[in-house]
C-alpha positions as CSV (number, residue, x, y, z in Angstrom):
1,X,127.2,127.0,139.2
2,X,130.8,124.7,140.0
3,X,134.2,126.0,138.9
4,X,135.8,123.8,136.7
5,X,138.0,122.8,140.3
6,X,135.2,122.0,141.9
7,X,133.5,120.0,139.2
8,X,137.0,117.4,139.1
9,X,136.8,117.0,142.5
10,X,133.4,115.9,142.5
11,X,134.4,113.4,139.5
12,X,137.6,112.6,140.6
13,X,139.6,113.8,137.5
14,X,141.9,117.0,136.7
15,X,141.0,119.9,135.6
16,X,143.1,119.9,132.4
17,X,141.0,116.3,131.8
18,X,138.2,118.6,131.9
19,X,139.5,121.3,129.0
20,X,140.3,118.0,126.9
21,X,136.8,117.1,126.4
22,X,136.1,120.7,126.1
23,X,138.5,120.7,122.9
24,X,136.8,117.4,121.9
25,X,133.5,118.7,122.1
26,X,132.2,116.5,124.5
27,X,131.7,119.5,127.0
28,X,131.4,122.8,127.2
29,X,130.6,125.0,130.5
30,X,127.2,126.9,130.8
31,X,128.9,130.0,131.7
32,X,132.3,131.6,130.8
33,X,132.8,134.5,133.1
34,X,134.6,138.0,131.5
35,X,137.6,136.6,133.8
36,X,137.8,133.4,131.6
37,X,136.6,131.2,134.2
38,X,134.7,128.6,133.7
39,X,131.4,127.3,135.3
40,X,128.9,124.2,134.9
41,X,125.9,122.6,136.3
42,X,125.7,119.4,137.8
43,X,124.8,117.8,134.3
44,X,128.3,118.5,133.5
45,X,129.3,116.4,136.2
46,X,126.7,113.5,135.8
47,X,128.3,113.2,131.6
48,X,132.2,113.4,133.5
49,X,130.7,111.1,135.9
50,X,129.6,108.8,132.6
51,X,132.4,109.1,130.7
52,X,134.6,108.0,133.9
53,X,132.6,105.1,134.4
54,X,132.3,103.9,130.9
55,X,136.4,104.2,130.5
56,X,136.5,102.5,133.9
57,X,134.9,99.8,131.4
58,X,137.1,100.1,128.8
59,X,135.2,101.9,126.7
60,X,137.3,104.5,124.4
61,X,136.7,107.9,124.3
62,X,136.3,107.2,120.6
63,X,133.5,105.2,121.3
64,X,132.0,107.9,124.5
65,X,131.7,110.8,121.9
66,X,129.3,109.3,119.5
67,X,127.0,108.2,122.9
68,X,127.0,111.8,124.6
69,X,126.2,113.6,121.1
70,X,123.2,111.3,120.9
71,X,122.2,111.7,124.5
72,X,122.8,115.7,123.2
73,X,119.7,115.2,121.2
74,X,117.6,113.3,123.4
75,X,117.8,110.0,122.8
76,X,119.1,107.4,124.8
77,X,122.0,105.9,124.2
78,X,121.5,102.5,126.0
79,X,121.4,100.3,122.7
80,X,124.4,101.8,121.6
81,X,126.0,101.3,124.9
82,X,125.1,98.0,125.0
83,X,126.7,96.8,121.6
84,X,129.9,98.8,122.5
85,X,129.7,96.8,125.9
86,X,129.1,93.2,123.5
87,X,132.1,93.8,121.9
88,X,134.5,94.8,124.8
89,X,133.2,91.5,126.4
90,X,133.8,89.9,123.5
91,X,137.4,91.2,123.4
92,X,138.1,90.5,127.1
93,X,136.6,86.9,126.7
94,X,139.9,86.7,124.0
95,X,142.2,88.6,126.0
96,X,141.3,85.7,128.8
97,X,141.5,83.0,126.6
98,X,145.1,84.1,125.4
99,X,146.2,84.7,129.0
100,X,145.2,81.1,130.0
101,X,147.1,79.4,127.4
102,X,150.3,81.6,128.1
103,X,149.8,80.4,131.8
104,X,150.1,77.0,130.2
105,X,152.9,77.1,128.4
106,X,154.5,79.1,131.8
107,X,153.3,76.0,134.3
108,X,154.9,73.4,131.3
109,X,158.0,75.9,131.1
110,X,158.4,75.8,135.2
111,X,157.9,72.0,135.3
112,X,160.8,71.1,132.8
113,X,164.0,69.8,134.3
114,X,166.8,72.4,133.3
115,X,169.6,70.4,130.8
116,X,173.4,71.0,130.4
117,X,173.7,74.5,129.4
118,X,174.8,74.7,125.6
119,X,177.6,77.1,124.4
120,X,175.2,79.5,122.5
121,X,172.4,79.2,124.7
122,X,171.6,82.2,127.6
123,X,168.7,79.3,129.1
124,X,168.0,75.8,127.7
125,X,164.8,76.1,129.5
126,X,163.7,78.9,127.2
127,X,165.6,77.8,124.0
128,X,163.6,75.1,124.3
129,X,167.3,72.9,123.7
């Protein structure tokens, strides 16, 4: 059995990360000892381990909770995990997309030959005067 220390540093998180998905339900420790302390089993750190990873991925912890509950009753979550994956790829493809075109108009912006200031104007380059 880990302490709830000893299971962050194996993940890599805080302990008060930990009590947060305890109050979201998406944990909750095998044993509570009559101190108060907690303690879990290495499956708690493999679903920390999980949940790290798929935020690492942009995944939402909206969109975790609904995966671990089904895992929770046995069934594999992959399919699910997979459409959530579509659409953040879907998303970043956008994000991308947007980012080149402001690069664009920041290359076109850098090219331009600064004019004659104008008396309300903090940059012509910018004003677009």
């Amino acid at each position: 059995m880990l302490t709830i220390g000893n299971v962050a540093r194996r993940v890599g998180i805080r302990p008060s990360a930990i009590r947060y998905y305890e109050r979201q339900g998406m944990l909750q420790p095998n044993v509570r000892g009559s101190s108060g302390y907690r303690f879990y089993n290495d499956d708690a750190v493999k679903l920390l381990l999980f949940v790290k990873r798929a935020q690492s991925l942009g995944i939402t912890l909206k969109e975790i909770k609904p995966l671990i509950a089904l895992a929770a009753r046995g069934e594999q979550p992959c399919s699910h995990v997979k459409q959530v994956a579509r659409r953040h790829l879907s998303e970043v493809n956008q994000k991308i997309r947007e980012l080149e075109m402001l690069r664009q108009d920041l290359r076109k912006l850098l090219k331009r030959k600064p004019s004659r200031a104008h008396a309300n104007t903090v940059c012509p380059l910018i004003a677009g005067v």
